[in-house]
N, CA, C and O of each residue as an XYZ file, in Angstrom:
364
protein
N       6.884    -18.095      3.571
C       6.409    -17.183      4.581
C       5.714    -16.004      3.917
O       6.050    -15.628      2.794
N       4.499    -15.277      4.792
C       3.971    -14.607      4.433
C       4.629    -12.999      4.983
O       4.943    -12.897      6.169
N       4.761    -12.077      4.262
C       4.905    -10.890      4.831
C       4.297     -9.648      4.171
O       4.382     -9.421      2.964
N       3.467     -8.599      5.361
C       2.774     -7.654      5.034
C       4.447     -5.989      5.306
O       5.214     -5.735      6.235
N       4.253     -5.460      4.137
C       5.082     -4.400      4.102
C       4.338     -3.482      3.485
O       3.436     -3.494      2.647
N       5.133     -2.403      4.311
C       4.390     -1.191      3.997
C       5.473     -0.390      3.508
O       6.519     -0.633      4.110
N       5.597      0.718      2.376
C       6.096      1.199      1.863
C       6.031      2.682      1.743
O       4.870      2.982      2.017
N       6.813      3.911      1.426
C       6.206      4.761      1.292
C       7.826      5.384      0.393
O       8.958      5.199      0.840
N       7.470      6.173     -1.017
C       8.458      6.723     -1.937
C       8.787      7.712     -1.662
O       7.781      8.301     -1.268
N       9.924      8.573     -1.585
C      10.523      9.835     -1.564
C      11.275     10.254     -2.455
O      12.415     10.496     -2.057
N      11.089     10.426     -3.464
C      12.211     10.579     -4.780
C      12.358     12.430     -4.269
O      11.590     13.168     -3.652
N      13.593     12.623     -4.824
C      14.135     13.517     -4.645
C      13.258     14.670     -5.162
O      12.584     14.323     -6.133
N      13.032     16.308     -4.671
C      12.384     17.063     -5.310
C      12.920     17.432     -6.856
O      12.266     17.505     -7.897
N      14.387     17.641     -6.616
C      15.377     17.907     -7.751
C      15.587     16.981     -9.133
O      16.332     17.082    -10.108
N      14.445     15.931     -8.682
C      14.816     14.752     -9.834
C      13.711     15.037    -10.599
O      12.547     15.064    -10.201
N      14.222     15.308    -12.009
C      13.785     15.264    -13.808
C      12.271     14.881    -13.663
O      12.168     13.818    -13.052
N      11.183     15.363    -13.998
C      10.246     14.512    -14.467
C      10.539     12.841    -15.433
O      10.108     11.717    -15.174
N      11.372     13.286    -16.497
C      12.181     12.626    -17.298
C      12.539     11.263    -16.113
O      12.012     10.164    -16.284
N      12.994     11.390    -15.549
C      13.453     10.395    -14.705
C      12.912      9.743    -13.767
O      13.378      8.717    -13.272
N      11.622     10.428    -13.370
C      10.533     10.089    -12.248
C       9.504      8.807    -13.083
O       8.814      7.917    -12.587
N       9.717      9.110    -14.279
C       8.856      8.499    -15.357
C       9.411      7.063    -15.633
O       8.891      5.957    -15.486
N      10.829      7.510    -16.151
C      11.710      5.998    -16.416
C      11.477      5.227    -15.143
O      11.055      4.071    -15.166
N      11.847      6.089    -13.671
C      11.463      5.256    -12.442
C      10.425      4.218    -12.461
O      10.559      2.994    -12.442
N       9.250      5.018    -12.508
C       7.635      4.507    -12.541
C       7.461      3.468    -13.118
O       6.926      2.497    -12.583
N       8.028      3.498    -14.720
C       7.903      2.423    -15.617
C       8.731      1.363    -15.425
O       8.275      0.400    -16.041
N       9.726      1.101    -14.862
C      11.035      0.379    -14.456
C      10.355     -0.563    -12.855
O      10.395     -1.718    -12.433
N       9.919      0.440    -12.511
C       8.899     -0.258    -10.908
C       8.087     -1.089    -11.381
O       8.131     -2.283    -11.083
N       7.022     -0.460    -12.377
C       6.044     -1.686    -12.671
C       6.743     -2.781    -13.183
O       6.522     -3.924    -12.785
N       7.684     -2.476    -14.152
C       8.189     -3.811    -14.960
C       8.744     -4.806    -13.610
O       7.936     -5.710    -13.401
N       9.582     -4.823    -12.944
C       9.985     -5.149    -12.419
C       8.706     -5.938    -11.033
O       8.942     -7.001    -10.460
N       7.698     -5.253    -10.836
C       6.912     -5.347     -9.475
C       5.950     -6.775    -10.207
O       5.705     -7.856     -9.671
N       5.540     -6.266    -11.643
C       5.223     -7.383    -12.541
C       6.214     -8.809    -12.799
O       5.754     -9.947    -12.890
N       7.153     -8.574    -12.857
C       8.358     -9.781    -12.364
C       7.785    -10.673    -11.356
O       7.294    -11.801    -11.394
N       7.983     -9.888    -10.529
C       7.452    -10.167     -8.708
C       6.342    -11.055     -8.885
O       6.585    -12.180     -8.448
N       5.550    -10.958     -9.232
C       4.277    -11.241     -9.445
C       4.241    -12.006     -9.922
O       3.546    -12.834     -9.334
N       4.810    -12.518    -11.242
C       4.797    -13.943    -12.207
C       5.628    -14.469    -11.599
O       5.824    -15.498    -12.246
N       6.367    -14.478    -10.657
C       7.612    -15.257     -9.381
C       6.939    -15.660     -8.195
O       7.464    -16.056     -7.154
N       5.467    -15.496     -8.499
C       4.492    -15.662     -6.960
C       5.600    -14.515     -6.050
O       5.431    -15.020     -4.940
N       6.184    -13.825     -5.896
C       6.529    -13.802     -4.779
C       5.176    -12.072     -3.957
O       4.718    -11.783     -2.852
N       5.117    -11.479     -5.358
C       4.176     -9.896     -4.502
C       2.839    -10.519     -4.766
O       2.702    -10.792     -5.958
N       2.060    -10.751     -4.197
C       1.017    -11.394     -3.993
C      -0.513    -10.458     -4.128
O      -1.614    -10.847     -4.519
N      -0.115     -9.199     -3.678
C      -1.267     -8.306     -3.583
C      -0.738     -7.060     -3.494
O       0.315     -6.989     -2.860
N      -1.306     -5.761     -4.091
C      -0.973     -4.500     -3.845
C      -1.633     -3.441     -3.693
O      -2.256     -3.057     -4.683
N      -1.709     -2.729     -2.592
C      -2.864     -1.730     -2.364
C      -2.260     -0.096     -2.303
O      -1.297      0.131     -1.570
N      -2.626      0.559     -2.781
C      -2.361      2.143     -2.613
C      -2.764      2.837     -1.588
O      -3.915      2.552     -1.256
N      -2.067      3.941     -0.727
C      -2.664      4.534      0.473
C      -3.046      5.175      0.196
O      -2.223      5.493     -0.662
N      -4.037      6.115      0.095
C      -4.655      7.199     -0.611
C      -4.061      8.633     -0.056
O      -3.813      8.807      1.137
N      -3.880      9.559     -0.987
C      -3.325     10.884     -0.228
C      -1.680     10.687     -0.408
O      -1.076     11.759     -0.423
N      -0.903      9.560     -0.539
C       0.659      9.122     -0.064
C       1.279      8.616     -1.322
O       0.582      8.468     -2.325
N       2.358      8.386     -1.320
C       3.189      7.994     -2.319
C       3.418      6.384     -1.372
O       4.531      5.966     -1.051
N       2.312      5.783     -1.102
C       2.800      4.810     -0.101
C       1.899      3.861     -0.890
O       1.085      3.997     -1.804
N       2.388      2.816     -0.144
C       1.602      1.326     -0.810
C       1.667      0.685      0.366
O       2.472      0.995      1.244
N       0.494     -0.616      0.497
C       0.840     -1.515      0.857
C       0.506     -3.442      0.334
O      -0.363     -3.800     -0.461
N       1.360     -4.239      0.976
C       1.884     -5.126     -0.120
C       1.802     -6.345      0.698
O       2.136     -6.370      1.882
N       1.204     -7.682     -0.166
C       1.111     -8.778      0.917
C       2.294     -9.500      0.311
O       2.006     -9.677     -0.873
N       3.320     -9.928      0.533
C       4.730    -10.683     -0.222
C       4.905    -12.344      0.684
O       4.881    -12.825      1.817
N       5.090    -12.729     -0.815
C       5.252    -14.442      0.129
C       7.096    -15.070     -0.467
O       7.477    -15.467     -1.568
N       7.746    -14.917      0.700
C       9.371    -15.582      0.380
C       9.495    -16.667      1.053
O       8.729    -17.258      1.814
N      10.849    -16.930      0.591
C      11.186    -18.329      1.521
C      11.892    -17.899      2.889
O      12.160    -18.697      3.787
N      12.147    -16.578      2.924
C      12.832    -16.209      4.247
C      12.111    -14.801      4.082
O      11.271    -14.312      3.326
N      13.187    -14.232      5.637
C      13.074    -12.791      5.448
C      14.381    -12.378      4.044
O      14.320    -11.575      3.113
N      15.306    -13.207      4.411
C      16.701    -12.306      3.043
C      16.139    -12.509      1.554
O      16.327    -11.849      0.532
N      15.552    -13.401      1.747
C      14.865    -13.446     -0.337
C      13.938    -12.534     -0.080
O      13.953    -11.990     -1.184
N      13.000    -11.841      0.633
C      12.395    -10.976      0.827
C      12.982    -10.033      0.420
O      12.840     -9.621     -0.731
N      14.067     -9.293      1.627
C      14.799     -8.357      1.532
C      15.309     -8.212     -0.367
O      15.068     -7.231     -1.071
N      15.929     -9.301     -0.750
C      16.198     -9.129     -1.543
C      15.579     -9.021     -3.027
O      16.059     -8.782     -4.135
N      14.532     -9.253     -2.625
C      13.236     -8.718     -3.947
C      13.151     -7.492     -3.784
O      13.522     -6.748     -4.692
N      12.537     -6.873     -2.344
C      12.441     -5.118     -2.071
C      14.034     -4.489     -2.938
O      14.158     -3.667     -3.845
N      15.035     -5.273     -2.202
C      16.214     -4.404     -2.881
C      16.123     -4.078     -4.543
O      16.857     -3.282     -5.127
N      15.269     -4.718     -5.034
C      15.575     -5.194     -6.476
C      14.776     -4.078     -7.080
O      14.949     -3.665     -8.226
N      13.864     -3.606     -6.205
C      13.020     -2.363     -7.146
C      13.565     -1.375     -7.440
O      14.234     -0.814     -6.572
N      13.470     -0.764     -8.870
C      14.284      0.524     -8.986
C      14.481      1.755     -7.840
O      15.528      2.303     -7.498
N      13.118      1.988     -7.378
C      12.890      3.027     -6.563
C      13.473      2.199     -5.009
O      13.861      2.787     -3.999
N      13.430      1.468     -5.109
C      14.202      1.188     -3.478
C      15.468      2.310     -2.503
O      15.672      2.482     -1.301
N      15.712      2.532     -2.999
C      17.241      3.397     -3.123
C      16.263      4.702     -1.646
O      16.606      5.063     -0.520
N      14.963      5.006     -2.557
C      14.207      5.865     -2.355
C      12.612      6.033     -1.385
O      11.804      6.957     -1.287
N      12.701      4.389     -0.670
C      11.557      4.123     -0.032
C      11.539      3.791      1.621
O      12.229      3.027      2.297
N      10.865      4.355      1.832
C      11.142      4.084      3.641
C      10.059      2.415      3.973
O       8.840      2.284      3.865
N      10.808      1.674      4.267
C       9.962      0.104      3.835
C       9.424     -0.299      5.621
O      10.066      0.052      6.611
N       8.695     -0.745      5.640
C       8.306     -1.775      7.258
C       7.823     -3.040      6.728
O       6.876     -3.037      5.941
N       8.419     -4.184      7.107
C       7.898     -5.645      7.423
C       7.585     -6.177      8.584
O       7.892     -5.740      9.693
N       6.990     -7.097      8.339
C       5.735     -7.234      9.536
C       5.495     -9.490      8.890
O       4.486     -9.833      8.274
N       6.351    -10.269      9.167
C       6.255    -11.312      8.883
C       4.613    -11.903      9.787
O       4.298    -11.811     10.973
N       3.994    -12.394      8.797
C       2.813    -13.036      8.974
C       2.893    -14.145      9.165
O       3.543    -14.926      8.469
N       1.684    -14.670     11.002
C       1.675    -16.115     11.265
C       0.431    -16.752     10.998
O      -0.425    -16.045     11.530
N      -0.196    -17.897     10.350
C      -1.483    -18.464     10.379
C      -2.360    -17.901     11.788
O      -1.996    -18.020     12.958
N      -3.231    -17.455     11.434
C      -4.151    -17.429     12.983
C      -4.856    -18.910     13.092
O      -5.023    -19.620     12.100
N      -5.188    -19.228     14.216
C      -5.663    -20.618     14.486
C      -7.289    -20.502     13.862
O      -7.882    -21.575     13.976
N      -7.745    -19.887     13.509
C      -9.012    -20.128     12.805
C      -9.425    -19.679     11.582
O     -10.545    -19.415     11.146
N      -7.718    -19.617     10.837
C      -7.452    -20.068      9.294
C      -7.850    -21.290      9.223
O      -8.661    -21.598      8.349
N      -7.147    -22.657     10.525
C      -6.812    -23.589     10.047
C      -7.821    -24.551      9.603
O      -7.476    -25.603      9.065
């Protein structure tokens, strides 16, 4: 299944540069995972936002869920999914 999510980060004001950094680098490693797993398929930046958005392909919604859970910064992201159906003039 296909799913479009939208994302947006809130890390704490009080949190370390030091730690915003390890975050960052820990996201990519990990979002790069994703990616050689087929599962994050595409990734776009919102401009102006600490937001993204993301085309993800799972075998459900819970292996979904459970890739998003897996990102460091998750803890810290306000997420929306939006499961995608073929339109009839894909086919």
């Amino acid at each position: 299944m296909e799913f479009l999510v939208r994302f947006e980060t809130r890390l704490p004001d009080e949190m370390s540069q030091e730690r915003r950094a390890e975050l960052r680098s820990a996201e990519r490693a990990r979002a790069d995972e994703l990616r050689q797993a087929g599962m994050l398929k595409r990734l776009w930046r919102v401009p102006g936002r600490r937001a993204a958005v993301g085309l993800w392909e799972a075998p459900d919604a819970t292996a979904l869920h459970d890739a998003l859970a897996s990102l460091p910064q998750f803890a810290w992201m306000d997420v929306t999914v939006e499961a995608l159906a073929t339109h009839p003039q894909e086919v």
